[in-house]
C-alpha positions as CSV (number, residue, x, y, z in Angstrom):
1,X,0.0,0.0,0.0
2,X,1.8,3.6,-1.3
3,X,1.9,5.7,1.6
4,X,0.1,9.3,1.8
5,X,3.2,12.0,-0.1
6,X,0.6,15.0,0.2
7,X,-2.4,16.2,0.9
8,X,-4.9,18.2,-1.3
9,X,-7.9,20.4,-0.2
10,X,-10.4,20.1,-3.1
11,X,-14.3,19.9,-3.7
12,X,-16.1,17.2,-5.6
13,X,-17.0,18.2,-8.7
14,X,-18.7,15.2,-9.8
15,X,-19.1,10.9,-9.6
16,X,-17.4,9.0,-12.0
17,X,-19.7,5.5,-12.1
18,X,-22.6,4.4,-10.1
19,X,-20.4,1.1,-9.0
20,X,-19.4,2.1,-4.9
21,X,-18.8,-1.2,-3.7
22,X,-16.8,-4.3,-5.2
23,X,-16.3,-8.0,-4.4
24,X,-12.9,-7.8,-3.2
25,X,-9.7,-10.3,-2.5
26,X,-8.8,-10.4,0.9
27,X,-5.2,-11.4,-0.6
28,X,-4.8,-8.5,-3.0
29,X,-7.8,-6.7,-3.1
30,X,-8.4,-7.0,-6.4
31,X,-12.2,-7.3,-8.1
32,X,-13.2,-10.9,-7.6
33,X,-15.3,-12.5,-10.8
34,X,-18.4,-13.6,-9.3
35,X,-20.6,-16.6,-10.1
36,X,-23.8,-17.9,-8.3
37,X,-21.9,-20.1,-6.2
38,X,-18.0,-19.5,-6.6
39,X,-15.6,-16.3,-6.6
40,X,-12.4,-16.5,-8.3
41,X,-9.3,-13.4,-8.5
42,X,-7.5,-13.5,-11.2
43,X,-4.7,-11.6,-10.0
44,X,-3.3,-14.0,-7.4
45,X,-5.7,-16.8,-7.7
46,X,-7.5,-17.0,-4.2
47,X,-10.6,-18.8,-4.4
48,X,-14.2,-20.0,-2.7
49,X,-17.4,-19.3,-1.8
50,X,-20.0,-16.5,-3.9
51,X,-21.7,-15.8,0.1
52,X,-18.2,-15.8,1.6
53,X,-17.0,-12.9,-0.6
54,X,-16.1,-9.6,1.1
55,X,-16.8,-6.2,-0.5
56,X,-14.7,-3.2,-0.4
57,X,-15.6,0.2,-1.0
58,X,-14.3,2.3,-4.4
59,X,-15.6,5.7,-5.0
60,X,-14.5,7.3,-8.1
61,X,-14.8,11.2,-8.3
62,X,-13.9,14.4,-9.8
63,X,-12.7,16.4,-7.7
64,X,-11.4,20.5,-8.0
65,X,-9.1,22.7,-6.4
66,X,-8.3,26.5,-6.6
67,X,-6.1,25.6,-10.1
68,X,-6.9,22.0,-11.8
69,X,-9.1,19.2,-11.5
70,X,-8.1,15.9,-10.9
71,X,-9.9,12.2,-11.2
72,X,-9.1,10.2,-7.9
73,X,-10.2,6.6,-6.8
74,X,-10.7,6.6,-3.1
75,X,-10.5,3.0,-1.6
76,X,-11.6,1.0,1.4
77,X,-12.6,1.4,4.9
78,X,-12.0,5.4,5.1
79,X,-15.4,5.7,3.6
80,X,-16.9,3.5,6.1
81,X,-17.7,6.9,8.6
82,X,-19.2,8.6,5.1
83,X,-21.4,5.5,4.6
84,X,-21.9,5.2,8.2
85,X,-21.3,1.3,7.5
86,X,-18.5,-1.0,6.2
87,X,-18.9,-2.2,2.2
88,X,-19.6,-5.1,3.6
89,X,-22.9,-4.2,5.1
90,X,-23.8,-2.1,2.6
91,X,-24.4,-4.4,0.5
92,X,-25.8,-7.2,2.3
93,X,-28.2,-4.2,3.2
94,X,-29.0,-3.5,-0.4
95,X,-29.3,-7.2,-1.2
96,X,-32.1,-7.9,2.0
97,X,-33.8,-4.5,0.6
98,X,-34.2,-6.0,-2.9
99,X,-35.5,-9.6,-2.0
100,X,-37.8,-8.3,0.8
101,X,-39.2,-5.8,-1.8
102,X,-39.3,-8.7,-4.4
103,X,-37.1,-5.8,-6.7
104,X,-36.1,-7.3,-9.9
105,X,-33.9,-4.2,-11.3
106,X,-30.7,-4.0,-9.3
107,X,-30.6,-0.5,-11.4
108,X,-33.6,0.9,-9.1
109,X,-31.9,0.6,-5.5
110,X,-28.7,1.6,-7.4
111,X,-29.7,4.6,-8.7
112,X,-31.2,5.5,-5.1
113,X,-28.1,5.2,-3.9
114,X,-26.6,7.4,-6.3
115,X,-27.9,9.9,-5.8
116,X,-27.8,9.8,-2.2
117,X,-24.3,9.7,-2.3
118,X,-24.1,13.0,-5.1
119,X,-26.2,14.4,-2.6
120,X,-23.5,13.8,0.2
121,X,-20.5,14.1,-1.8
122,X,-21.2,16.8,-4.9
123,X,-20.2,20.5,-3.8
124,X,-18.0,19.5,-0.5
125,X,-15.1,20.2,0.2
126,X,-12.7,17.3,1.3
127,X,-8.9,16.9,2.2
128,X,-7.6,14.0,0.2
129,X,-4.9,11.7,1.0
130,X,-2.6,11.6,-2.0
């Protein structure tokens, strides 16, 4: 993991994609590929269970400061306070919410949370890590 060489006061501009939360390698972190039953990473080839998977959170945004903007990936359990849960809860949260409402469209929760998180994110100012 690269260590922190400065740090940049900037506001979010914009999010980059809808996709906040990833099935991740507890290895490497890398995005597992997903079946019904089975994960897999390609990167360093750890292997099991779909329910055993853990998530990870990865928020891309545009973000501004006085002079330039920038595109930044923020990673992992620093968004857990912003989220006010770990990835991993989210999404077994979002999962519950669309079998108890019998939801069909994964899109429909998604966008809800979308724009939830513009909502908490768009127009603040943060101090980033980079």
């Amino acid at each position: 993991m690269n260590s922190v060489k400065g740090l940049l006061a900037a506001s979010v501009i914009s999010i980059q994609n809808s996709c906040f939360i990833y099935p991740a390698c507890q290895t490497c972190f890398s995005r597992l590929i997903l079946d019904s039953r089975r994960f897999n990473c390609l990167k360093c080839g750890c292997t099991g269970e779909a329910k055993d998977a853990s998530y990870r959170y990865r928020l891309s945004l545009k973000i501004a400061d006085t002079n330039d903007l920038f595109d930044i990936t923020v990673f992992g359990s620093c968004l857990d306070p912003f989220f006010g849960v770990t990835a991993e809860n989210l999404q077994r949260y979002i999962q519950d919410f669309n079998q108890l409402s019998g939801e069909t469209n994964a899109e429909t929760s998604t966008g809800a949370l979308v724009q939830a998180v513009e909502t908490c994110f768009i127009g603040k100012r943060f101090i980033f890590g980079v």
